[in-house]
N, C-alpha and C positions, 0 to 999 in steps of 0.2 A: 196680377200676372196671369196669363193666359194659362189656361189646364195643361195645355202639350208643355209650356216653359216646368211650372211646377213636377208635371209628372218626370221630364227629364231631370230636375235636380235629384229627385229621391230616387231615381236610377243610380245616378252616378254614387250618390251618399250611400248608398245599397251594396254599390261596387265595389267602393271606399272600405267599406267595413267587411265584406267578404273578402277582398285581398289580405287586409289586416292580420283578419282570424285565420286566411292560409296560413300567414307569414309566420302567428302566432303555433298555430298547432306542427309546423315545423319545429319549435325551439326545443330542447330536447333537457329537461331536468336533469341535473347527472350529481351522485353523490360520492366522493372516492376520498382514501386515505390522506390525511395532510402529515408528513413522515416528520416524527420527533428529533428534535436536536439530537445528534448521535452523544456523546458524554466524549470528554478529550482525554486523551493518551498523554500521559505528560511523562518524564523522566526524571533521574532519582534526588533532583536536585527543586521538581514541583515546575521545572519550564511546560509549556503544552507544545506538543511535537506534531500533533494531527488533532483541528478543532473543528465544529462545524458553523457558519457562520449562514445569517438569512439570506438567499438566493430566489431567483424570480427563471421561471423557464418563458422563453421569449417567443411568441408568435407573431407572424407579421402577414399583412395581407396582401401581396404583389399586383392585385389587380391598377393599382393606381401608381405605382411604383417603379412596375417596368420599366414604364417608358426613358425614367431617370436613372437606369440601375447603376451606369458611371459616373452619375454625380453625387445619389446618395451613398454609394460605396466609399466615398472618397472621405465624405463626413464621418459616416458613421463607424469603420475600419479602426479607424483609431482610436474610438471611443471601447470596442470589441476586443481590440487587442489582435488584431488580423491584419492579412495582407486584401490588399481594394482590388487585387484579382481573386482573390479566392471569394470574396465576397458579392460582387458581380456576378461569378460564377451562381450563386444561389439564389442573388435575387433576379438572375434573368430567367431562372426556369419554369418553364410551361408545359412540364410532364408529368403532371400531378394533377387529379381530376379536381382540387381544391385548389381554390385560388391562394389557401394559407401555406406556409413553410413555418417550421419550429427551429430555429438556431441550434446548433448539435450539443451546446453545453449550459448549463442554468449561469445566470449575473449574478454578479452582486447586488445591493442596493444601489452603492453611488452609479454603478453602470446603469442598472435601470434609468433611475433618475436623469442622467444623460441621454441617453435613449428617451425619454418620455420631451424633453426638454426639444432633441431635435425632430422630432413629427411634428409636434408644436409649429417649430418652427419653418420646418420645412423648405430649407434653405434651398435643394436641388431643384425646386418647383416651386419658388416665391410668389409669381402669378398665378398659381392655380391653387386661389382661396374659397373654392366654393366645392372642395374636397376638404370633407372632416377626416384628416391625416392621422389625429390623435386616435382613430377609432380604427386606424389601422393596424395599432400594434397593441398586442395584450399580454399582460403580466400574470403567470400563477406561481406560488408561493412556493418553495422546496426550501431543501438544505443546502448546502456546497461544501464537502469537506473540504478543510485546508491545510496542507501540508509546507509549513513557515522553513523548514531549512530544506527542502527539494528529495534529494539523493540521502539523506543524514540517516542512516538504518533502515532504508527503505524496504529490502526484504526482508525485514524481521517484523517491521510496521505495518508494511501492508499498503491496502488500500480498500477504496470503496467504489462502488459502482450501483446506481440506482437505489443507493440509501443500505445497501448492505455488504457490508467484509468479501472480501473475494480470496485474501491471503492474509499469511501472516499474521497478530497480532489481532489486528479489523478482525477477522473470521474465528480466529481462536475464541476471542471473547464477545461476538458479534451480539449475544444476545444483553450483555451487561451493557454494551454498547450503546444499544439499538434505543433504549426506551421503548415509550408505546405511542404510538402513531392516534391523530386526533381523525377529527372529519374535516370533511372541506367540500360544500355544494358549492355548485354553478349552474349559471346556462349554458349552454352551447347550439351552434348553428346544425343543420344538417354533414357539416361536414367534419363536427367533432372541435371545432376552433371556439373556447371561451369565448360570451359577449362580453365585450366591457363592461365595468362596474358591476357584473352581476358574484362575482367570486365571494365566497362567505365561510368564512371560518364556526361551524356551528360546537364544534368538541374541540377545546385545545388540546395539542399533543403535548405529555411527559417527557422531559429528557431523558436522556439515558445515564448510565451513572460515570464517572471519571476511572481508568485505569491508570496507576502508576507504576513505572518498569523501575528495573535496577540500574539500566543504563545510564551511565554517568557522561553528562555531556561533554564534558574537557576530557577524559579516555577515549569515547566514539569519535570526537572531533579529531583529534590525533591518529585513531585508526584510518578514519576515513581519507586524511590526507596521506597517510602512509601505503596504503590501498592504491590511490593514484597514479604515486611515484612507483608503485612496485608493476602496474600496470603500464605503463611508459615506457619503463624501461624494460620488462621482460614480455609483455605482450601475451598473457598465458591466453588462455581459451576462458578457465574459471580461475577464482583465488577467491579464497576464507581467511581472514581474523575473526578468533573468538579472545577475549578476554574476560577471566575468571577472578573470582575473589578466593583465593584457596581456605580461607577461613571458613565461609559461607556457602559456598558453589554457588554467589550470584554473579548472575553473568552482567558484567559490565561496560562488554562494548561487542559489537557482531557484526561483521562485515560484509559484505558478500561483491563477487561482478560474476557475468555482469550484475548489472542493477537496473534501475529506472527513476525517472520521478512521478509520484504519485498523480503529485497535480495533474499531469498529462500522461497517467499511463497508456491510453490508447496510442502510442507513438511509440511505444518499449515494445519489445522482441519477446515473441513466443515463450523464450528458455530463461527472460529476466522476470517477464511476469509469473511464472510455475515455477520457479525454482526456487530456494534461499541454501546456496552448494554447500554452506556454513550447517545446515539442519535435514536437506535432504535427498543428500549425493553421498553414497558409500563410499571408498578410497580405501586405497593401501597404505596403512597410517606409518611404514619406514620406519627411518630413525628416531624419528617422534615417541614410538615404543619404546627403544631401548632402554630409558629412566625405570619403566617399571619389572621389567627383566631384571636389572642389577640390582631394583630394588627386594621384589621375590626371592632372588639367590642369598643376597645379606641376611634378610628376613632368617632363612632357610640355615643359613653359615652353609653354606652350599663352596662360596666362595670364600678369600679374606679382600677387602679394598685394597690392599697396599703389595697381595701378588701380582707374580712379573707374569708377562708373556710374552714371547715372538711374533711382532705386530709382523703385516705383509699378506700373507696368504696362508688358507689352512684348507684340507683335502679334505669331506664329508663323504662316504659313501659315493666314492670315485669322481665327485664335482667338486671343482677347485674354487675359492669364494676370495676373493681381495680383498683391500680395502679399498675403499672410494679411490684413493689415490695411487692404488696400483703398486707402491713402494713400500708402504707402510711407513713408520717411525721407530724401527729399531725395538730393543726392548721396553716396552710401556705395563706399569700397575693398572688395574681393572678402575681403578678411579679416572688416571691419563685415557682408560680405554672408553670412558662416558665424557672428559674433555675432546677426543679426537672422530667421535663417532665412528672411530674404529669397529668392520663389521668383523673380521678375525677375531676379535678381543670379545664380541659379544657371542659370534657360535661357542664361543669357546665357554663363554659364562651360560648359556644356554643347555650346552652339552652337560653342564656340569650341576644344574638345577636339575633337568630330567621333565617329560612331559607331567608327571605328574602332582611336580608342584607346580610348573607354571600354570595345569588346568584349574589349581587350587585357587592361584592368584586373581588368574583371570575374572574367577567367581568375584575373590573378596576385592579386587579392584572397580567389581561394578561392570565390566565389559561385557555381560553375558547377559544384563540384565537391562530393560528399556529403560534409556534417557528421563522419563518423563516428561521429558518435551517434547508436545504434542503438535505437530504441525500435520497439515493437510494431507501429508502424505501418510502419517500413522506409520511411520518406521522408526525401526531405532539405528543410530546414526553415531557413526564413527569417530567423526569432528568432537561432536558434545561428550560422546562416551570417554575421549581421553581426556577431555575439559576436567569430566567430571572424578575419575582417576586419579586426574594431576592434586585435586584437593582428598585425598581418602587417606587417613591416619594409616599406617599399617599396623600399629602395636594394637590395636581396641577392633579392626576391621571397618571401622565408621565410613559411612561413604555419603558424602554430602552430593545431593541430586543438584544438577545446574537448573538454574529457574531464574526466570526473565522478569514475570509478574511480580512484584510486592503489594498491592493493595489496593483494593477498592474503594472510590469515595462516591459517598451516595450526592448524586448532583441534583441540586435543586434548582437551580436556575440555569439559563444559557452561560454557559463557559467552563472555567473549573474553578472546583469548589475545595480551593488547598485551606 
């Protein structure tokens, strides 16, 4: 070979290897948390209510894809669980200085696997085999929590976002939850988009440990379908069931609207994801009071059960007070006066306790003093307080606190460990 041929080849092999080593000292080592099985929530019966299962966050590269965005939309939509205009919509975008896009939510496995299956095969683009398709989408490893009955306690369960509690239950206990997070190196391009096959799990992550509630699923089930109907037909703004053990003060069913579902809370309302009305909305607890009013007075001999009084209307300090119904029921016993929620029947049992036994009562019925149910908002909460009321001895003063949690199970493997 001629000198000039030879010298030109070690040119170009010279060139070859200095592109290379550009290409190379662009790739960018990167070493970041691999986030631990959270531990499942299960209820009082050991069902899992909120679990977390292996999930894969999805990158795709649109440079080669474009051009097809209607036809791989069409495939891949339904593998996504999407609509093929919404999907379209993302892979046709070219306002991102990076040719990658990341799907707004982590897969599952079998989605992955389907997803990996259609690049493969690349059906919207079947002639255009001399594009490595498979290299255009990449897999990183996460969690997906899952929430298996949707709406079913939802404000009291919670949710997750980015691997940690945001409400509810998730937050209360997020760190029993949480576990401890592993390692997980890769490569990545200059534009932060994982190379294929380079992803490495170097520290496995610990799961987190299992919470079990007291929440009874055949009582929540029933609330929540009662919840529904009371919602259809009266249309409130908000509405609560709590259901208590009066034995115990565990709480065995919590209702709340609005609500959400977790799975998809980013699609739920301001006031359903910050609130649970059941734990963190004050109110005017009405006639709901009046059991422990007659109870006070009894307590007291303040009153007898079986005297009469002039149901209808009664004059306080020149304001006139009725009853619900305007007419009253003629003459009614202070018992008839707790069947009719009779409000005349109760000033009158009120008037006759005096402020300062009922501030007595107040104490020993637990009203004055925090729930113990701790939620985000750190108040104490009128719902739960007469929960917790409704179960308080009066002869001993005993007042049994409302409480959601029963127990921790230390989880050693992915799932629950009953």
């Amino acid at each position: 070979m001629p000198c000039g041929g030879r010298l030109s080849s070690v040119r170009r092999a010279t060139g070859l290897r200095r592109i290379a080593k550009k290409a190379a000292d662009k790739v960018i080592d990167v070493t970041k948390p691999l986030l631990a099985p959270r531990g499942a929530i299960l209820d009082a019966q050991g069902n899992e209510i909120a679990y977390d299962v292996p999930a894969y966050y999805v990158d795709i590269q649109l440079q080669h894809l474009r051009p097809y965005a209607d036809q791989a939309a069409a495939i891949l939509a339904p593998i996504l669980g999407t609509t093929e205009s919404a999907l379209v919509a993302l892979l046709s975008r070219d306002d991102r200085p990076s040719e990658w896009i990341q799907l707004p939510t982590p897969v599952e496995a079998t989605v992955k696997e389907k997803l990996a299956a259609a690049f493969d095969a690349h059906a919207w683009a079947p002639e255009a085999t001399k594009i490595a398709w498979y290299n255009d989408i990449t897999f990183t490893p996460t969690e997906l929590r899952v929430y298996p009955y949707d709406e079913f306690a939802a404000n009291a369960i919670g949710y997750v976002s980015k691997g940690t509690g945001q409400s509810g239950v998730e937050l209360e206990y997020n760190k029993l939850l949480a576990g401890t997070n592993g390692v997980m190196s890769y490569q990545q391009d200059p534009t932060g988009v994982p190379l294929p096959g380079s992803v490495h799990i170097t520290q496995a992550a610990k799961p987190g440990d299992n919470v079990q509630l007291t929440i009874d699923d055949t009582i929540q089930g029933y609330v929540e379908h009662e919840m529904d109907n009371l919602m259809a037909k009266y249309h409130p703004a908000h509405a609560a069931i709590i259901v208590s053990d009066p034995q115990t003060g565990a709480i065995l069913a919590i209702s709340s609207r609005p609500t959400f579902n977790p799975n998809q809370y980013w699609k739920a309302s301001l006031d359903a994801l910050s609130q649970n009305w059941a734990v963190s909305s004050a109110f005017e607890p009405g006639s709901t009071f009046k059991p422990f009013v007659l109870a006070a007075a009894l307590q007291t001999n303040s009153i007898g059960l079986y005297q009469t009084f002039a149901s209808g209307q009664i004059t306080i300090d020149n304001q006139t007070i009725h009853d619900w119904n305007y007419t009253g029921w003629g003459t009614l016993t202070f018992q008839q006066a707790l069947e009719e929620s009779s409000n005349v029947g109760f000033s009158k049992i009120a008037l006759a306790l005096g402020w300062p036994n009922m501030n007595k009562y107040l104490n020993l019925f637990g009203f004055t003093q925090p729930t113990s149910h701790r939620s985000s908002e750190r108040s104490d909460i009128p719902a739960l307080s007469e929960v917790r009321a409704g179960a308080t001895r009066i002869g001993d003063g005993r007042i049994w606190s409302g409480y959601c949690r029963d127990s921790v199970a230390t989880n050693r493997s992915h799932g629950c460990d009953c």
